[in-house]
PLY file of the C-alpha trace (Angstrom):
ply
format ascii 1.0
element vertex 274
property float x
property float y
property float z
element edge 273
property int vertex1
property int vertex2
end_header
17.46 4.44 19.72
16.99 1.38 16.95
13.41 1.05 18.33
12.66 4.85 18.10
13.65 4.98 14.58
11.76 2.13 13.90
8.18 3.48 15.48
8.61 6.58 13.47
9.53 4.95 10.57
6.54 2.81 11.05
4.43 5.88 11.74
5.46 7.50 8.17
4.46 4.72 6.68
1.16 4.00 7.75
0.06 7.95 8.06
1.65 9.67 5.62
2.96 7.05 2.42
0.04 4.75 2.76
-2.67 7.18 2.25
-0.84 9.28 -0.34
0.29 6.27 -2.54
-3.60 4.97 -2.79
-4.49 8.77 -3.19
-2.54 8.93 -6.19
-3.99 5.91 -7.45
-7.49 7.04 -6.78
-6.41 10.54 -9.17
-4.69 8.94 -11.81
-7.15 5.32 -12.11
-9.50 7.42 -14.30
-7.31 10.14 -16.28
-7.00 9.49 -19.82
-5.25 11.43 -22.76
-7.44 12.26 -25.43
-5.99 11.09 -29.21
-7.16 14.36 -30.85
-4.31 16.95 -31.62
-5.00 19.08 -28.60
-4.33 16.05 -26.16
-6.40 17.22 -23.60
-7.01 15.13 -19.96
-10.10 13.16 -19.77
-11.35 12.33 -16.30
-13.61 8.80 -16.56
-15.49 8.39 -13.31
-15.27 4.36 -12.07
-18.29 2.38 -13.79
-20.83 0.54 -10.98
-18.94 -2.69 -11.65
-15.51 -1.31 -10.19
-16.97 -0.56 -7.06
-18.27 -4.22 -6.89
-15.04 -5.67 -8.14
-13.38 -3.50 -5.47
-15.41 -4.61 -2.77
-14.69 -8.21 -3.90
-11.02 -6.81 -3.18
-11.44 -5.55 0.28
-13.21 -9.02 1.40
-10.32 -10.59 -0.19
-7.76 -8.45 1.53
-9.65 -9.05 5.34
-9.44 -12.66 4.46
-5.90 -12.93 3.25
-5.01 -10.88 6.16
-3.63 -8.11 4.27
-6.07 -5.82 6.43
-6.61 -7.23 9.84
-9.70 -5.10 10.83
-9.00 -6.62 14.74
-5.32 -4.63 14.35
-6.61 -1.80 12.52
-9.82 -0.53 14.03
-11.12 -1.02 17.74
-12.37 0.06 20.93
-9.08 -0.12 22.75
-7.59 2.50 19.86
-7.30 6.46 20.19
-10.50 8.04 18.54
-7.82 9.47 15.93
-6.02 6.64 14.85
-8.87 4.90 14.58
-10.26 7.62 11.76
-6.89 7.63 10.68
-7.13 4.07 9.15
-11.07 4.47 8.72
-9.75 7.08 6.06
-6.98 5.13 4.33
-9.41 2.35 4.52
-11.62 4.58 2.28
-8.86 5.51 0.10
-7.71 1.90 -0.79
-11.53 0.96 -1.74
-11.62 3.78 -3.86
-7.59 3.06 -5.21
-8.71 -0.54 -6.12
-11.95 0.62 -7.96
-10.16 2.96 -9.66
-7.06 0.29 -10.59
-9.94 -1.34 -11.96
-11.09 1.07 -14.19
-7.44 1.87 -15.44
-7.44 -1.48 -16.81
-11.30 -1.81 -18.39
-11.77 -0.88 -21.96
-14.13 1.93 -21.68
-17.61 0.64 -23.71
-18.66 -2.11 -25.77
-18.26 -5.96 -25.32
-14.69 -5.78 -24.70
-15.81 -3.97 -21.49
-18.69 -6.51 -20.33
-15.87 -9.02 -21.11
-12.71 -7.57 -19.04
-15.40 -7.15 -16.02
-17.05 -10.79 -16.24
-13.16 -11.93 -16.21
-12.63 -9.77 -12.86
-15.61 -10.54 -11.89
-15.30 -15.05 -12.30
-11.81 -14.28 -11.10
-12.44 -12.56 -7.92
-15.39 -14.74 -6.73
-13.73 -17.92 -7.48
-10.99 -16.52 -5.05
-13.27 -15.85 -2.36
-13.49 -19.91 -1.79
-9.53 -20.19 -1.85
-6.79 -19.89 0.94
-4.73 -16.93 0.87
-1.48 -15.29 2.68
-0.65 -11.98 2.21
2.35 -12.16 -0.03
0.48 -14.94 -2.25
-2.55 -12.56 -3.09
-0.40 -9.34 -3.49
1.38 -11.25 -6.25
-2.08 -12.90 -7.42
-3.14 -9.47 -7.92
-0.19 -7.76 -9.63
-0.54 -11.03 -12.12
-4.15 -10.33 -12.56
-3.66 -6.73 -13.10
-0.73 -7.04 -15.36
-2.38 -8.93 -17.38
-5.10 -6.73 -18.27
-2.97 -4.06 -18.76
-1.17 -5.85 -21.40
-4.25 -6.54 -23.25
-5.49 -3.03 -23.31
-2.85 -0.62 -23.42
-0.36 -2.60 -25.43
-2.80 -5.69 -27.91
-6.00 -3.05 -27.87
-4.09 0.03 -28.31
-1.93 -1.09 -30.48
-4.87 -2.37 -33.15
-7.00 0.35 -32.84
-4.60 3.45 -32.55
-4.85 6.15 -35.46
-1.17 6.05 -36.06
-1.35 2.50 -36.57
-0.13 0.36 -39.65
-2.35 -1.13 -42.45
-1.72 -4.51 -41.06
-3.03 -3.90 -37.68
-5.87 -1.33 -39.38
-7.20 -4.85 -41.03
-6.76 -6.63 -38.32
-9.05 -4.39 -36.47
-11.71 -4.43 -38.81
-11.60 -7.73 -39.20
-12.23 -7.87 -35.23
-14.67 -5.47 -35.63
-16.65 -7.68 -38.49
-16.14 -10.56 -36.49
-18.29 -9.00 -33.59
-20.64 -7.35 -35.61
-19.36 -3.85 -34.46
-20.11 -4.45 -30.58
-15.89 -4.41 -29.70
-16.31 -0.47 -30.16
-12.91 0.62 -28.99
-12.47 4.10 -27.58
-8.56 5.33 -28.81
-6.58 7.42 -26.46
-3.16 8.79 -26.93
-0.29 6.35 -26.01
0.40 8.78 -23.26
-2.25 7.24 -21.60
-0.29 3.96 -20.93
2.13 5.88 -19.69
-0.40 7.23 -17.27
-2.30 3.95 -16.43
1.48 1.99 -15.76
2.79 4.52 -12.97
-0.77 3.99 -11.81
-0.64 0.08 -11.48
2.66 0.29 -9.95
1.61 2.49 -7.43
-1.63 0.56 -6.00
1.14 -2.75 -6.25
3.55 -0.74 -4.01
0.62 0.45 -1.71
-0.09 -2.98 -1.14
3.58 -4.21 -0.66
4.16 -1.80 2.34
-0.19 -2.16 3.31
1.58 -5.79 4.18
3.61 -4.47 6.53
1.75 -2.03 8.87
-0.17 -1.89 11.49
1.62 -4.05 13.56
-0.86 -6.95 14.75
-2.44 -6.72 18.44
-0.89 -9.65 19.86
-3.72 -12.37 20.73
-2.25 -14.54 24.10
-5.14 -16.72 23.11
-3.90 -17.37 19.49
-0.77 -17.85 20.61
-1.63 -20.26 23.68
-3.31 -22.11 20.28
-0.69 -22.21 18.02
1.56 -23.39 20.75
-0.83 -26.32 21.47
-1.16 -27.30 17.98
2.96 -27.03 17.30
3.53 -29.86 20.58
0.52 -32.35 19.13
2.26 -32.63 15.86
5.85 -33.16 17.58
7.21 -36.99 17.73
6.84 -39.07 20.84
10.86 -38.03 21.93
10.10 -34.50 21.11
6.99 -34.19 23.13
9.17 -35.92 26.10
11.85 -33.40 25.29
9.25 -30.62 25.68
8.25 -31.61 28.93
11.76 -32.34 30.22
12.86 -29.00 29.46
9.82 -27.20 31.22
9.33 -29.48 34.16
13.31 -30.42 34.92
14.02 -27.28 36.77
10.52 -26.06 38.82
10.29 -29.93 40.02
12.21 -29.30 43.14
9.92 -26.75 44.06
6.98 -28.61 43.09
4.31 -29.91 45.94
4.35 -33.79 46.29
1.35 -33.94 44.33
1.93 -31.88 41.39
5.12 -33.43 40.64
2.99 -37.27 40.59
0.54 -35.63 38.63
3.26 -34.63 36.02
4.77 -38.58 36.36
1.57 -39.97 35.81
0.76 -37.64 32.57
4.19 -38.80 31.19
3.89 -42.51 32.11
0.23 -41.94 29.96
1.96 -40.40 27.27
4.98 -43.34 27.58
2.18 -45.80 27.40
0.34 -44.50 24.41
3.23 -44.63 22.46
4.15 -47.93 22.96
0.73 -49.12 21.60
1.52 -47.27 18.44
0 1
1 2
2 3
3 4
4 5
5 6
6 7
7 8
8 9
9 10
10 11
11 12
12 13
13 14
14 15
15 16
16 17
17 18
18 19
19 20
20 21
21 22
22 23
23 24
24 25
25 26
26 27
27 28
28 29
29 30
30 31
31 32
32 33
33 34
34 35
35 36
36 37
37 38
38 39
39 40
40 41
41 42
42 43
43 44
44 45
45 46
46 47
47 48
48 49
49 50
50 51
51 52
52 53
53 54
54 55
55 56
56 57
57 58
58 59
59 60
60 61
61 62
62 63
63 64
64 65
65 66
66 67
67 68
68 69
69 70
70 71
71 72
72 73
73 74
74 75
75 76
76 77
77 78
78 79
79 80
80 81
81 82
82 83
83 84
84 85
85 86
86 87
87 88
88 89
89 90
90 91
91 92
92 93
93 94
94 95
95 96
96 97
97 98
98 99
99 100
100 101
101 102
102 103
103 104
104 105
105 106
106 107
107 108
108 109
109 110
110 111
111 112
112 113
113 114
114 115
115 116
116 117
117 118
118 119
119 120
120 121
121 122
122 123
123 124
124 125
125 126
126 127
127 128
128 129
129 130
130 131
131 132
132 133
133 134
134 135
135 136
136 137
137 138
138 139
139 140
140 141
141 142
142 143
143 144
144 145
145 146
146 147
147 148
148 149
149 150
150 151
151 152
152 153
153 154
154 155
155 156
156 157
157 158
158 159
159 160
160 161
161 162
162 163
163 164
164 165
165 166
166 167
167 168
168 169
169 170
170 171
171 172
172 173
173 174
174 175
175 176
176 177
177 178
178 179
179 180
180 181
181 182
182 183
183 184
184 185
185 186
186 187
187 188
188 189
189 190
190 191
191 192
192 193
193 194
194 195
195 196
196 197
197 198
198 199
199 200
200 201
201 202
202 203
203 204
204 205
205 206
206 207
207 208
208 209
209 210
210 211
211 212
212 213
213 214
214 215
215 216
216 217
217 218
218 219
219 220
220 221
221 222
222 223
223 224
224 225
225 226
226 227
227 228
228 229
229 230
230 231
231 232
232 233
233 234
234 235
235 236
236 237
237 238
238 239
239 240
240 241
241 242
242 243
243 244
244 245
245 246
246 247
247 248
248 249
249 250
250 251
251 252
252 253
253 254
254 255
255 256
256 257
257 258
258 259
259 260
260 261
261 262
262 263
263 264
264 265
265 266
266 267
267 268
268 269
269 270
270 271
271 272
272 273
């Protein structure tokens, strides 16, 4: 009964929460709340550099892991689930461009700036190691941090509402950079709109750790296994082989069982020379 609950609990996940949570993103990435009276929606379609920096992100996620394209997609698969995950595939390439563009100040150098930083960022972290759970946080850093910049520092400077003090600190930015900052103002709803947003693409990624269950690879394993007895001390390797050949010994043909001797007297002699 426990592993029935689990399977379909599994199976909501990946078919139905995964695709709608990076759906949402994808909707809400580019909405923005005008600052004139009438507060009307804006839709901003991702720039050509989100779709880079989220193509960056998928690489990232197939080396970290996060995506195991072995697990996800193959031959072996049902034609279905296999355009299942093609499509929320799709939809988290389009979620990240759009987190992207949530985050990017809409024109001027502040823009060229936020993408060169996402841009050094991410291709610096192409050279790195990664788990799963280290680049998920990585990323909600990275993101957090822009966010902070533009809807709270940015915002807060260039809003119409705003006091003198930050008004002159504006235009002294703006002096400073010879009028090439050009900040587009939105309503502060549109913080509101761009948080829930950030949240969501984090969470998507969260439970995108957790589903679909890996293929098991014998191979990998038989590896793993390998590797795990080399590094083991000369009384744990003995240990090891104890405990696999005590028992089957007696059953053993003659010359197995000297074969097995003669590995261990090896081993026994090897040791001593270290």
């Amino acid at each position: 009964m426990m592993t029935n609950h689990r399977a379909r609990n599994h199976a909501v996940l990946e078919f139905i929460v995964l695709p709608l949570l990076f759906l949402t993103v994808a909707l809400l990435g580019g909405l923005r709340v005008s600052a004139e009276s009438t507060q009307h929606f804006i839709f901003l379609a991702p720039p050509l550099v989100t779709l880079i920096l989220a193509s960056f992100l998928m690489i990232l996620f197939a080396r970290g892991r996060l995506i195991n394209l072995r697990s996800w997609i193959g031959s072996e698969q049902p034609l279905l689930l296999n355009a299942s995950r093609a499509l929320t595939l799709l939809a988290i390439f389009f979620a990240s461009a759009q987190a992207f563009n949530s985050v990017l100040p809409e024109r001027g150098l502040l823009h060229a700036l936020f993408a060169f930083f996402f841009l050094w960022t991410l291709w610096n972290n192409q050279f790195s190691q990664f788990d799963a759970r280290r680049l998920v946080r990585s990323l909600a850093v990275l993101f957090g941090t822009a966010f902070v910049l533009k809807h709270l520092l940015l915002a807060s400077l260039y809003a119409p509402e705003a006091g003198w003090l930050k008004r002159i600190a504006g235009a002294l930015l703006e002096g400073v950079s010879l009028g090439t900052l050009d900040v587009q103002a939105f309503a502060p709803t549109t913080g509101y709109i761009s948080f829930f947003a950030l949240a969501t693409y984090v969470a998507g990624l969260f439970f995108l750790n957790i589903v679909p269950e890996e293929t098991p690879d014998n191979n990998d394993d038989a590896r793993q296994l390998v590797t795990a007895y080399h590094r083991l001390s000369f009384d744990e390797r003995k240990a090891v082989r104890e405990a696999i050949t005590e028992k089957p010994k007696t059953n053993l043909l003659p010359e197995t069982t000297l074969l097995i001797e003669q590995r261990e007297a090896m081993d026994d002699s090897e040791a001593s020379m270290k």
